[in-house]
C-alpha positions in Angstrom: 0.0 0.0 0.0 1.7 2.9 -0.9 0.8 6.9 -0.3 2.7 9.4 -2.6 4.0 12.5 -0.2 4.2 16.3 -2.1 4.5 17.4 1.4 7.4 18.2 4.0 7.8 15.8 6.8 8.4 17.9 10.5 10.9 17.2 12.9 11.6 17.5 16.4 13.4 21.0 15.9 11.6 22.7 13.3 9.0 23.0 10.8 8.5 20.2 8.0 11.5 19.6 5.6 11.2 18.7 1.9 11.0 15.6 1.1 13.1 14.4 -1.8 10.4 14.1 -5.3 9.4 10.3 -5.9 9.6 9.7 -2.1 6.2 7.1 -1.2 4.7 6.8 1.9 4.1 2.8 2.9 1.8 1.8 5.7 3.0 -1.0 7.4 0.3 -3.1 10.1 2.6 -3.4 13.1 -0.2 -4.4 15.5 -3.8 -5.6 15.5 -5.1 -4.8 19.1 -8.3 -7.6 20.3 -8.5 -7.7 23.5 -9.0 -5.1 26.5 -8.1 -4.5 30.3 -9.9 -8.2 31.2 -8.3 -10.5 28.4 -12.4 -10.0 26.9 -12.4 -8.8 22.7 -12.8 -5.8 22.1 -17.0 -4.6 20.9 -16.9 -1.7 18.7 -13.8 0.6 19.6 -15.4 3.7 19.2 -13.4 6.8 20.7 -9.6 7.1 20.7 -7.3 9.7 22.8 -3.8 10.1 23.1 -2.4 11.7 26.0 1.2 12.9 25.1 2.8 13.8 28.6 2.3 9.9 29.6 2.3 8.6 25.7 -1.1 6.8 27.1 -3.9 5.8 24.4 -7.3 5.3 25.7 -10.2 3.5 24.3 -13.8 4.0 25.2 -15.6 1.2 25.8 -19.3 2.5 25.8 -21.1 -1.0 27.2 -18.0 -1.1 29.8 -18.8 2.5 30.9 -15.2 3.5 31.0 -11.7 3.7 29.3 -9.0 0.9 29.0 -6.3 2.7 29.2 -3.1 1.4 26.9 1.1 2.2 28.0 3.3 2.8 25.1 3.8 -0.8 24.4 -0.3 -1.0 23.9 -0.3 -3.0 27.1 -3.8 -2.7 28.8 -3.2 -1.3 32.2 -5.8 0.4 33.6 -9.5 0.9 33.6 -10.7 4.1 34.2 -14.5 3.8 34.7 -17.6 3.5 37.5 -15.0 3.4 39.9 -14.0 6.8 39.6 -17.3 8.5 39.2 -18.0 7.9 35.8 -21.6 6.8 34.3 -22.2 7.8 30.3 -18.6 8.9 29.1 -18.8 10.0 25.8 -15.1 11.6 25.1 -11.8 12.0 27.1 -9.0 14.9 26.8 -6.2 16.4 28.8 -4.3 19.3 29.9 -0.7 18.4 29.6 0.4 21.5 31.0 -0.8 20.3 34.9 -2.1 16.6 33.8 -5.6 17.0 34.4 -7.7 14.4 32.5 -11.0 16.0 31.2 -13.9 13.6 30.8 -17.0 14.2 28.6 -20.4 12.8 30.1 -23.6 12.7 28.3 -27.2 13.1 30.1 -27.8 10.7 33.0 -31.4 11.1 33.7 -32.8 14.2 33.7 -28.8 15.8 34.7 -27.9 17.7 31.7 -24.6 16.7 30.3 -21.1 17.3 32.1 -17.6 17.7 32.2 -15.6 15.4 34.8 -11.8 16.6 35.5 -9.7 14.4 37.5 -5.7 15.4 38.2 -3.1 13.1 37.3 -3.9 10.0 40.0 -7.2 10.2 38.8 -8.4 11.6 41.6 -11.9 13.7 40.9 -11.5 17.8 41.5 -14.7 19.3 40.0 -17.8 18.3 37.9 -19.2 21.1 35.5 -22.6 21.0 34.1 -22.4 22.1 30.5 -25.4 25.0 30.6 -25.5 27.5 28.7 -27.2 31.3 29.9 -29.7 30.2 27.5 -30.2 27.4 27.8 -34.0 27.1 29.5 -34.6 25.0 32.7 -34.7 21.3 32.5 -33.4 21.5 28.3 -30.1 20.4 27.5 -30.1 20.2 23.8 -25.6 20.5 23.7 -24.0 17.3 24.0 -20.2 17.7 23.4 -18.7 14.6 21.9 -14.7 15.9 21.8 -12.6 18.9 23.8 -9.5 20.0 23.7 -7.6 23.0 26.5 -6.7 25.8 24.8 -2.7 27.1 24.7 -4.4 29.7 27.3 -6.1 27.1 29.7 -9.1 27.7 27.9 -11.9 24.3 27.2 -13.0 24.2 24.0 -16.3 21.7 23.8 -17.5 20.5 20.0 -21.0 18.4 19.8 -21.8 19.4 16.3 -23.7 22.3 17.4 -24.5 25.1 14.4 -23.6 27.6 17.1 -20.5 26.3 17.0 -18.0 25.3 19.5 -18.4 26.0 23.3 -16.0 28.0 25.3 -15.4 27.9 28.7 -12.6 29.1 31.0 -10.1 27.6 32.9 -12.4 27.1 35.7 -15.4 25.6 33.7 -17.5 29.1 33.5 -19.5 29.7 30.3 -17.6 32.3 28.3 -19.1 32.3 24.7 -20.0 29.9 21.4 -17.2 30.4 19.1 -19.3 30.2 15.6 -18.5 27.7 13.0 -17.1 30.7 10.7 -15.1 34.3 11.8 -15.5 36.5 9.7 -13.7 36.5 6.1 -11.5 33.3 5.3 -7.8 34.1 4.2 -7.6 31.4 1.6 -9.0 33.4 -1.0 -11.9 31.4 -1.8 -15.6 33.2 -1.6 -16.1 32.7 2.1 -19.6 30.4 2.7 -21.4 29.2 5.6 -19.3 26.5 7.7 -20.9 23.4 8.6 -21.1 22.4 12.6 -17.7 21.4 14.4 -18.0 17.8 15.7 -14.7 17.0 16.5 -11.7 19.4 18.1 -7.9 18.8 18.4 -4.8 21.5 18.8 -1.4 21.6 17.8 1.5 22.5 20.0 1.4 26.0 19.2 -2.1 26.5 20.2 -3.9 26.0 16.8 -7.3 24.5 16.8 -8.6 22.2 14.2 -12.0 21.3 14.2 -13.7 18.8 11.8 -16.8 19.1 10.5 -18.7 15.8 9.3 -21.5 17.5 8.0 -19.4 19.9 5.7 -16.7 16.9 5.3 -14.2 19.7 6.1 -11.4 21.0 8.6 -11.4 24.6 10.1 -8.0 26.0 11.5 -8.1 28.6 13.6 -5.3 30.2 15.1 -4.6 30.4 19.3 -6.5 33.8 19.3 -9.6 31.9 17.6 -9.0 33.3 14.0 -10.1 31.1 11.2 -6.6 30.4 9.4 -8.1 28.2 7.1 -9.9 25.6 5.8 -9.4 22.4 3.8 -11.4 19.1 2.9 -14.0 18.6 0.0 -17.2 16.7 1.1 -17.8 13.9 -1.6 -18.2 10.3 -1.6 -14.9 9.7 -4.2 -11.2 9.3 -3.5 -9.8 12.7 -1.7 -12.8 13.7 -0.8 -14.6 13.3 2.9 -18.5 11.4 3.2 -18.4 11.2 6.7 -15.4 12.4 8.9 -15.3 11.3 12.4 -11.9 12.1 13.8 -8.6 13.7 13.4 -5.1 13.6 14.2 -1.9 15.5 13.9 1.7 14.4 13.5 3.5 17.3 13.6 6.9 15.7 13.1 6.2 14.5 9.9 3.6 17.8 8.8 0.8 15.2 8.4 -3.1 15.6 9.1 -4.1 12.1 8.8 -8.6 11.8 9.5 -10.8 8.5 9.6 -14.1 8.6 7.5 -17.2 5.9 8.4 -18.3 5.7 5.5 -16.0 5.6 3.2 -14.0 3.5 5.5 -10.7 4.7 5.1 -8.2 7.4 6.5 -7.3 10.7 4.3 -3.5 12.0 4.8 -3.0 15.8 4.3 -0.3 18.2 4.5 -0.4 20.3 7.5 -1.1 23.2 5.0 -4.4 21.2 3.3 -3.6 19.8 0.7 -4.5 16.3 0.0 -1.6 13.8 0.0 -3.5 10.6 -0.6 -5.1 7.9 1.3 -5.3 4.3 2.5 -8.0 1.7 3.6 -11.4 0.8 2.1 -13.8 -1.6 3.5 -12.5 -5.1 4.3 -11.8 -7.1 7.2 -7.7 -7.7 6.6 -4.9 -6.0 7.6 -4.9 -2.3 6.7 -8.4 -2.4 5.7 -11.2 -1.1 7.8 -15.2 -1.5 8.4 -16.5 1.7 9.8 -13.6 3.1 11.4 -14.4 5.8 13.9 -11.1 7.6 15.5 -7.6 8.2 15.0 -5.0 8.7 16.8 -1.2 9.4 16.9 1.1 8.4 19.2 5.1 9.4 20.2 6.6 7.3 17.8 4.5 8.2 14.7 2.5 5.2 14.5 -1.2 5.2 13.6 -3.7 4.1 15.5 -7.5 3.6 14.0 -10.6 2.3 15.7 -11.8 -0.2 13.4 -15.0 -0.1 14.9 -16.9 -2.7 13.1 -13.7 -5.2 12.6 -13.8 -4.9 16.7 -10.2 -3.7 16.5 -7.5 -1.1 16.7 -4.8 -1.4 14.0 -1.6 0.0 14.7 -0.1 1.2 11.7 3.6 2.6 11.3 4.2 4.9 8.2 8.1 4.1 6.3 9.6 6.2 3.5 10.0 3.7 0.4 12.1 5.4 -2.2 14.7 7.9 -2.7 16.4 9.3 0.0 16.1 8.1 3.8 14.2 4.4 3.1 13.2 2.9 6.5 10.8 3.9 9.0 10.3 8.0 9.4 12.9 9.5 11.6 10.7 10.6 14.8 11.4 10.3 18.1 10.2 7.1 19.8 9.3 7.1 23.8 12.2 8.9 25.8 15.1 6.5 27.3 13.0 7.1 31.0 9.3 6.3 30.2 6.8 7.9 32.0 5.7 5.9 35.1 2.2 4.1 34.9 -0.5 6.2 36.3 -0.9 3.0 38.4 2.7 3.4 39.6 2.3 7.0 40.5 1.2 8.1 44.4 
């Protein structure tokens, strides 16, 4: 399977480099992940995270009620679930900066949705009601479904709402909907209504990208919430998105790689937008996929996919094939001292 690159791959000190002309991009399968926390197989991985400052990967399991949470070696070592307070987790994200883990809720009775943030032994500090002003008494019609902190502590909540993204602060107060469009796109092209963020994810200097499924297309906006912008054609044919569900960055490489349902495969991009090329289609082997629903990627570079209806994850490490460098993508794996396990930690 191979994936021609136009683009510059990143590395750990700067900004993408060229890559040399003919250079391919081959996806290799270097895991197929089966089983969680309990030795049972996995039913329908739908939600992936990856939480950098451990190199963690958790996987919501929606009929465990929880997260099995995988080291660096994909080795199943914790379950974060009932135990802890949690009842109708939807979505989980973190805030590197002090460790927090943020966890998304949906409604639990008549409660409306919520926002559960636990510090870094998983210990619970607060639980947030997601309300907005107007938001009349006893309706809850936002249910976010991914969040990501802001480079300014801010939480940024996407559900697919037309009003956009919510916006709280650092404390969980209600600050403002940040709309699916600002005003005037810098790309040129005549600027047209945005369709509804339904999923979120940031760089490392503090640039959003949300993903809209409806509108089969990414937003960029800088750290001060300016729409950068845009990239992604909604369609049902090769480059083109039919229904995105997730998104993931590799900013070593200058890669965007995103996971569609429906067309069952996973689109690579340049960290500029433009469409590299992509891999999948719907099949049950190795590198193939059957309604895949998240992506993720970790330190080292590899790929991680919820194959939801396969009842997998396939771990997937990109190589250069051609001239130039030929071997795996120079990126730095886990450091030499790995983070200890959060079941390690006091």
């Amino acid at each position: 399977m191979m994936i021609m690159i136009a683009a510059g791959t990143a590395t750990a000190a700067g900004p993408p480099a060229p890559v040399p002309p003919g250079v391919n991009l081959h996806v290799v399968l270097e895991k197929l992940i089966l089983r969680d926390h309990r030795g049972d197989l996995l039913r329908y991985p739908s939600q992936l995270a990856f939480d950098p400052a451990q190199e963690e990967i958790y996987l919501l399991l929606a009929d465990r009620g929880g997260f099995v949470v995988y080291d660096y070696d994909f080795y199943p070592h914790l379950f974060l679930g009932k135990g802890r307070g949690l009842q109708r987790p939807r979505a989980v994200f973190f805030a590197p900066a002090d460790h927090r883990v943020l966890v998304i809720q949906g409604r639990i009775d008549q409660r409306p949705p919520s926002l559960l943030i636990f510090d870094g032994a998983y210990l619970p500090l607060i639980e947030i009601e997601l309300k907005t002003p107007d938001t009349p008494e006893g309706e809850h019609d936002f249910v976010p479904s991914a969040g990501v902190v802001g480079r300014n502590g801010d939480i940024y909540l996407a559900g697919g709402d037309p009003r956009g993204v919510m916006v709280l602060s650092p404390e969980g107060a209600f600050r403002r909907w940040l709309p699916p469009l600002a005003s005037g796109e810098v790309t040129g092209e005549e600027e047209v209504a945005a369709g509804p963020i339904s999923y979120l994810t940031r760089d490392t200097q503090g640039r959003l990208y949300g993903l809209s499924e409806e509108a089969g297309k990414v937003y960029v906006y800088s750290a001060s919430e300016e729409l950068l912008y845009s990239f992604g054609q909604k369609g049902a044919n090769v480059g083109q998105l039919s229904r995105p569900r997730g998104l993931a960055l590799d900013e070593r490489r200058g890669l965007v790689y995103v996971v569609d349902y429906m067309r069952h495969s996973v689109l690579v991009y340049s960290l500029n937008g433009r469409f590299l090329h992509e891999f999948g289609g719907r099949g049950t082997a190795p590198r193939w996929f059957n309604f895949p629903n998240a992506v993720v990627v970790d330190a080292q570079g590899r790929v991680v996919v919820a194959d939801m209806f396969n009842h997998r994850l396939q771990v997937l490490r990109p190589e250069f094939i051609g001239p130039g460098p030929v071997g795996p993508i120079p990126a730095p794996g886990p450091s030499a001292e790995q983070p200890p396990r959060r079941d390690e930690r006091e």
